[in-house]
N, C-alpha and C positions, 0 to 999 in steps of 0.2 A: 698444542700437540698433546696428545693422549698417549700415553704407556702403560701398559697392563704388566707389571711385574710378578715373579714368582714369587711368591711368601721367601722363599729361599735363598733370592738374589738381591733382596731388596734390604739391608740393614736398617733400612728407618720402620719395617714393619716388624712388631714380634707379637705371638697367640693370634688374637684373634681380631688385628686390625687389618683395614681396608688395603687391597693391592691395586687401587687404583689411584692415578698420581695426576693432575693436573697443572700444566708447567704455561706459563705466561712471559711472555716478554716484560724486561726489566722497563719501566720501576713499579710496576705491577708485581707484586710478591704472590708466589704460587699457594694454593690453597690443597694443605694436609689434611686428609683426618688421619691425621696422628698422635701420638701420647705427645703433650705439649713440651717437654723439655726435646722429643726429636725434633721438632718445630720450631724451638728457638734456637736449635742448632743451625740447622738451615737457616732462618734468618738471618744468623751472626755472619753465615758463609756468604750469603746475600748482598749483604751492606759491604763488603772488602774488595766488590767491583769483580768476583772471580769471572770469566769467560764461559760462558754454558757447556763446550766440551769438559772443560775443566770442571764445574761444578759436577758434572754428571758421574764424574771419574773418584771426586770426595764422597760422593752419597750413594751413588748407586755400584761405586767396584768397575775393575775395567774393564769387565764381560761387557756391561753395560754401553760403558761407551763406545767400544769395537762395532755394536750394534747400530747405533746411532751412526757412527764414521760410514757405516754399508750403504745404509740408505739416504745417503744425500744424497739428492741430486744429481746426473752426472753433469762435468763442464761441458759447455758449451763450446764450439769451436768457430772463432769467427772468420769468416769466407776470406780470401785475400785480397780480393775488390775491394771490399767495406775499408778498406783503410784508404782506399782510393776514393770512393764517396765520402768519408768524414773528411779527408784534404778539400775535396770539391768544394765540399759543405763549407767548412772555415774559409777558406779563399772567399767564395763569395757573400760570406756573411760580412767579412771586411769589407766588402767589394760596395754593398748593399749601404751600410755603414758608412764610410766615406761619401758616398756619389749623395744620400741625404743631408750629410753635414756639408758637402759641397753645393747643393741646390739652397739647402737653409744661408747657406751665405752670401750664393748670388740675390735669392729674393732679396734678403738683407741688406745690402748696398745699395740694390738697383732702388729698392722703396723706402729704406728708412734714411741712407747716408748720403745719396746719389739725389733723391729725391726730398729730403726734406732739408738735408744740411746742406748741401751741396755748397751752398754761399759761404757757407761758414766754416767748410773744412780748408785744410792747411794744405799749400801748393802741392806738398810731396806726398800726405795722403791720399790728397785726390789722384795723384798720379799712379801711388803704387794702387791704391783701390780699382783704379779703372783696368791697370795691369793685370793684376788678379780675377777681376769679372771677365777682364777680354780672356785667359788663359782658359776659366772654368766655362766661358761660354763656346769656344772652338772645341771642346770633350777632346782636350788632350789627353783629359784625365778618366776617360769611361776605357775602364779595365778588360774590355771583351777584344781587346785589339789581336794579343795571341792565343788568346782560348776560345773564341768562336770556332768551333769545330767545320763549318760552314766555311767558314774566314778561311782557315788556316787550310785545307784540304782542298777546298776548288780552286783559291786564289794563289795557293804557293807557287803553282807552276808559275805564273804570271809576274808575281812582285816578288823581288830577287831578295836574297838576303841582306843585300846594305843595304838599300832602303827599309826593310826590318829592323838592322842598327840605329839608323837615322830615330826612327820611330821610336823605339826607346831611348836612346839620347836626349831626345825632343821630351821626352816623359820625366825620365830623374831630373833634366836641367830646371823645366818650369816648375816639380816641387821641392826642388832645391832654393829656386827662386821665393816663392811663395811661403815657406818656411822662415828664409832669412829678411824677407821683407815685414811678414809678422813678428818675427822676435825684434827685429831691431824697434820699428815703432809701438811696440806693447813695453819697451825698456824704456823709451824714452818717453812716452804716454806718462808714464807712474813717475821717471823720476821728475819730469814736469806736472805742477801742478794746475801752471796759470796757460794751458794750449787752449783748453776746452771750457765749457759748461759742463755742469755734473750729467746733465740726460745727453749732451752730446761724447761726451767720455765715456760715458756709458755704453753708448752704442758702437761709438770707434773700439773700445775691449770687444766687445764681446764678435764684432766681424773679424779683429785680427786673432782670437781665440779659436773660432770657426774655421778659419784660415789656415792657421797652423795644424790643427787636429786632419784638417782632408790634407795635407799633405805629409805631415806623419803617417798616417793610416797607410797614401800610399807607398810610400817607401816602407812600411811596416810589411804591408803585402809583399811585396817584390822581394825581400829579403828572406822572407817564407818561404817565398815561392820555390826562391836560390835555394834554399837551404833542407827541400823537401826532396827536392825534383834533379838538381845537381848534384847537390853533395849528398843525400843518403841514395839517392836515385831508387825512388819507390817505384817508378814504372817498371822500371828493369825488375827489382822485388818480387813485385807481382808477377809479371811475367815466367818469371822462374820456379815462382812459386806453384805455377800450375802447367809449369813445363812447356812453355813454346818456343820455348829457345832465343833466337837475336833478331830470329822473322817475325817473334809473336810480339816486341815490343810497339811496330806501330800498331797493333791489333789494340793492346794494353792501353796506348796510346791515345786514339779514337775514342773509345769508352772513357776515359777519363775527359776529352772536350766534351763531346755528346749530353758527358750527366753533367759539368759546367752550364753546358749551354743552356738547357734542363733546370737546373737553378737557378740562374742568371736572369731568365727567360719569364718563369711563372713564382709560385710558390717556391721556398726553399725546401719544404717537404714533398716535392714533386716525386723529384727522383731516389730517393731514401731505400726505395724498396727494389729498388734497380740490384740486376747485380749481371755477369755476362751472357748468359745462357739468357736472361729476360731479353737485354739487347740486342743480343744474335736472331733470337726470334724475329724482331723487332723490323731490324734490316734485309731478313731472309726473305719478305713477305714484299717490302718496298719492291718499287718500279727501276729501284737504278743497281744496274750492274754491278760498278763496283761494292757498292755495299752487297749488294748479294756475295761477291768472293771475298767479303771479308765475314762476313756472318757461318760461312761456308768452314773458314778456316779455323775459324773459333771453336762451332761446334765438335768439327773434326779433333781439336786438340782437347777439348774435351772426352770425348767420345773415346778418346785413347789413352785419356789418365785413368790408371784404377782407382783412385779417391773420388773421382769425379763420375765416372762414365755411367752408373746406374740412377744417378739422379739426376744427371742428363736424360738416359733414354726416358726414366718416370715423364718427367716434365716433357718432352716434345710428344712422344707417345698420345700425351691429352690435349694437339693443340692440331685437329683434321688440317688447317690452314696449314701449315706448317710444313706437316707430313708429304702436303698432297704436294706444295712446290718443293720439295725434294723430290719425290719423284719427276718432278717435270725436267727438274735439272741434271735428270738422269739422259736428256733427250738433245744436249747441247749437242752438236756436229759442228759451230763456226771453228774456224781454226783456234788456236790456243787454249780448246774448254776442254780436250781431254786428261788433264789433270785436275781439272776442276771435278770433273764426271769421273775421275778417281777417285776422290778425298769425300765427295757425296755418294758413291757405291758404297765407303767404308761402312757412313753413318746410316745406312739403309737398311748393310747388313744387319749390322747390330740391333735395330729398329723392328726388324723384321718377324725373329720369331712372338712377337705379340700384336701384330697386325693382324686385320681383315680387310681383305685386298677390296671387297661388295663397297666397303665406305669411301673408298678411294679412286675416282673414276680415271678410265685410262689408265690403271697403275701396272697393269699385267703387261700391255703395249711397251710402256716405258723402260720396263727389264727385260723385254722381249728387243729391245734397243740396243744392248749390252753384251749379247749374244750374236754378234757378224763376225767372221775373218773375213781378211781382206783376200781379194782374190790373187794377188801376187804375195807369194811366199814373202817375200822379202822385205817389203810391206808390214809383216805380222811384227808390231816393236812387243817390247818389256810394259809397255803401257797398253796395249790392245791385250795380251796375256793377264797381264792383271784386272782389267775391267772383265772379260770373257768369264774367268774364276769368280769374281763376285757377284757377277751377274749369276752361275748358276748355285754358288752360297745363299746368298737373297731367295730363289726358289727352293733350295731346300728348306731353310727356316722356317718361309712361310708355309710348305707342305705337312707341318706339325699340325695345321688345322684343316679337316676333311670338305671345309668350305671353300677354302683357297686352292686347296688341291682339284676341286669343280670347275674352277677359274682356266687351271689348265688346260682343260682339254678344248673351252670355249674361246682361249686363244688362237687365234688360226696360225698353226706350221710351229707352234712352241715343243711340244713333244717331240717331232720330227728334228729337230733343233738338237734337243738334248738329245736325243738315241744316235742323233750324226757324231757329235763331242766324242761316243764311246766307240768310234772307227778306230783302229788298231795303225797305225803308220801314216795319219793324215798329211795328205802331200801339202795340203795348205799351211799347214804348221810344220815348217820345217826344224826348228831346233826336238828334240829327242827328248829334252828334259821339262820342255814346254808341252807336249805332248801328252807325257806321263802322267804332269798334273792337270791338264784339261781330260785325262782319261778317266784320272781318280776321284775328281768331281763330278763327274759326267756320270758314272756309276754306283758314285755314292747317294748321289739327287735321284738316282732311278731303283735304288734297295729302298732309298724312302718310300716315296711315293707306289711302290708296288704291294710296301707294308700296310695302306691304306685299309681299313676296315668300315665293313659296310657296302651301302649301294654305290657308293663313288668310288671304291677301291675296287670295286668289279666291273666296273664301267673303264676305270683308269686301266685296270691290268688288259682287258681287251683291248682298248685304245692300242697301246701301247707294241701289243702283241701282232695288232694286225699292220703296223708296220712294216715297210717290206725286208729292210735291213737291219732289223730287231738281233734277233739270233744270229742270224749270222757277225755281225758285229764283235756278240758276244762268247758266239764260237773259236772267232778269230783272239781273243784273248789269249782262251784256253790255252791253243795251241801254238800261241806265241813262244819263239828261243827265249824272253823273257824269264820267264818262270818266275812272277814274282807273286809270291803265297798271296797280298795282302788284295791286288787285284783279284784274283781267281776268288778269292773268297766272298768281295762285294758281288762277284760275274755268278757263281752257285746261290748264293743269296736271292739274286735278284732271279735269277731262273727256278729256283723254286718257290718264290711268290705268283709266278707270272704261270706257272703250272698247275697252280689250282681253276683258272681257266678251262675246260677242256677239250676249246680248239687250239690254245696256247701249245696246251701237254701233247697233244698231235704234231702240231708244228716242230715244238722243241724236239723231239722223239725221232723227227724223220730229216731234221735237218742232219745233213753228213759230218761227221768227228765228235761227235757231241755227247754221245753216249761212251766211244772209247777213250774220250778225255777223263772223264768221269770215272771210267775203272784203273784206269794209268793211276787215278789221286787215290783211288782207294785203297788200292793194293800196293801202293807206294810202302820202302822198308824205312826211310828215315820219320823219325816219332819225339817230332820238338813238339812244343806244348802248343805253339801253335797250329801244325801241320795237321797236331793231333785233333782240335777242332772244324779244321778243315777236313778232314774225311769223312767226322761223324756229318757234317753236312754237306758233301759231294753221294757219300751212301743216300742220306734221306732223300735225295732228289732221284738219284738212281732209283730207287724204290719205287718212289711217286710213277717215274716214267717208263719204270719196266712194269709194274705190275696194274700202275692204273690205267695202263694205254688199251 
């Protein structure tokens, strides 16, 4: 590291020596050009083990070291997954571990004890030996019995939980066995001298040494496992950690067999680089449903942490694959998907103001999906209101780009759609307060979009305009008993965008109440600060359509 000091701040420099300092990791000694008694100074400090902040605080003052404290580093933050793949990781590096020291012992028997001494071994070795190979040959002992994510997810339904018991039962008892049959003949091995031959003694330790170690290991595991997974309960941890509450633990759940299975499977550096958002992808792209509503759900909880949700949108944002079947899954109709086609509207939203719809085929159709009421009022739930509102958020976002906004109009009956939304007492929608906000969207997506600048925004505001229930729509706001400022304001808004057209400014001009709405707002006595911006622009439209017509 290199430090350019003041002549000023530096005590080891005085007149006319060098302000340049080069500093070396210990026991490399840093090179002065300095007057050599500062020099032996520093050495002395050197040789007494001080710690480099500390050193830099005796020599150079604590200006100095304030300075050096600024620019470390910042800390790193590690994800809360990653404690879930280093458990994975250690689990089956055991895992790995035993099942070779368990294979090194079957060969072992079967070639060297089985097969060469066999004549020669002792009744009860031979019997516990052939026990031990029979046990390690049936993969009692192969540890993917409740971590194969595979295993454990398709087959649960099927194999009930006490045969689950049974299966671990069957597990501790045979290295329970195997354990005690290794210690007792490794005891009585040694303290017998006259059982064996040396090269046959030999070999008898070193299978019952083998023996004992894979069944250590796994009961070594198992008590990990307890003591990671029960008692501090890291799934749960994590889950909370990144907020999915008591649903997101089997989500938590899955990703932890998955990256098991993943290590277990290939390389144990496989899955290292995993983390859930890589996963979610992962499964969102696959052929099977349920993983799709679980990748769904993930993301979504995602998508809705503020810690997390911009390094989400980053990361999907770069993956077209990805993108394009969330849009698709915006298109579910079978029964039970419209919660799904809610949780995936959220993350579209949000996805949205940084799209380009041109890369994304079908995407315009798909939100164009999103945008039905049902024809029986009654029909219309809490869940068709909310996909309705997101579907027309997702339009507004992506109208931030005058390429998307193109898309529009090449959608066929999408404009006509949104200019309906802004109908003032929709009988189809019968709650009032449902209304309100498919009006307030409805009009806020159409101030956008009329903001448009350029040849697509003069294209859009015609569009638009020659609609047949345009204006009228938006006259009927005006003159709504409502009277609520924030409407009328988007409604002036959008009517003087749509006015610099001018067969729009003709239309709006001669449609009935539309002009007297407009002086009622102006010549209004009450003067809140909002109101007050609402006149300055109900006047300029006024303007526009009296004096431009």
């Amino acid at each position: 590291m290199y430090l350019f000091l003041p002549q000023s701040l530096n005590p080891l420099t005085t007149g006319t020596m060098t302000q340049l300092c080069i500093l070396a990791p210990l026991p490399i000694f840093p090179f002065f050009l300095v007057e050599p008694v500062a020099y032996l100074r520093l050495s002395s400090i050197l040789r007494t083990g001080v710690p480099f902040p500390i050193l830099t605080t005796v020599v150079f003052g604590k200006e100095i070291r304030k300075w050096i404290i600024v620019h470390k580093k910042p800390k790193v933050h590690t994800r809360p997954e990653k404690k879930l793949i280093k458990f994975a990781f250690q689990i089956v590096m055991l895992e790995k571990t035993a099942s070779g020291i368990g294979l090194l012992a079957f060969i072992w028997a079967t070639v060297v004890l089985l097969g060469g001494f066999a004549s020669s071994l002792k009744t009860i070795d031979f019997g516990f030996i052939t026990m031990i190979i029979f046990m390690m040959g049936t993969g009692v002992f192969n540890h993917n019995h409740q971590l194969d994510s595979r295993f454990f997810f398709q087959a649960a339904k099927v194999i009930s939980s006490r045969i689950g018991r049974i299966l671990t039962i069957l597990q501790f008892a045979f290295a329970s066995i195997c354990i005690t049959f290794s210690v007792m003949r490794l005891v009585e091995n040694i303290s017998s001298e006259d059982l064996y031959t040396t090269n046959m003694k030999v070999a008898v330790y070193i299978f019952y040494a083998m023996a004992l170690v894979h069944g250590v290991l796994f009961l070594l595991k198992k008590a990990y496992w307890f003591w990671r997974v029960s008692y501090h309960k890291i799934i749960q941890e994590v889950s909370r950690k990144f907020g999915f509450g008591v649903s997101g633990v089997l989500l938590v759940q899955r990703f932890f067999y998955d990256t098991h299975w993943k290590l277990s499977k290939g390389s144990v550096f496989n899955a290292l680089d995993l983390d859930l958002i890589t996963f979610a992808q992962g499964l969102l792209i696959s052929n099977s449903h349920k993983d799709q509503l679980i990748a769904i759900r993930i993301l979504n909880g995602f998508i809705s942490h503020e810690k997390y949700s911009a390094e989400t949108c980053r990361r999907l944002e770069t993956s077209i694959e990805t993108i394009g079947r969330l849009f698709k899954m915006l298109t579910w109709k079978y029964q039970g998907d419209n919660t799904i086609r809610l949780l995936v509207a959220k993350i579209v939203e949000r996805l949205a103001s940084d799209l380009l719809v041109d890369e994304i085929p079908g995407a315009m159709d798909c939100i164009h999906s999103l945008l039905t009421v049902p024809e029986k009022p009654q029909d219309f739930t809490d869940i068709e209101l909310k996909l309705n509102l997101l579907g027309l958020k997702i339009l507004r976002n992506l109208s931030g780009n005058p390429k998307n906004c193109w898309k529009f109009m090449e959608t066929r009956g999408l404009l006509s759609v949104i200019v309906r939304y802004s109908k003032y007492k929709n009988d189809c929608i019968p709650q009032p307060r449902a209304q309100f906000k498919i009006i307030k969207q409805s009009l806020m997506l159409l101030a956008t979009i009329t903001r448009t600048e350029g040849k697509t925004g003069k294209v859009l505001r015609r569009s638009i305009s020659e609609i047949p229930f345009t204006t009228s729509n938006l006259r009927d706001i005006l003159i709504s008993e409502d009277n609520n400022p924030k409407l009328f304001k988007l409604v002036v808004e959008t009517l003087t965008d749509l006015s610099m057209d001018m067969d729009a400014r003709k239309k709006i001009g001669s449609t009935s109440g539309i002009i007297k709405v407009l002086l009622s707002i102006f010549f209004q006595l009450s003067r809140t600060s909002y109101e007050c911006e609402l006149i300055v622009k109900g006047g300029g439209l006024l303007a526009i359509l009296v004096l431009q017509s």
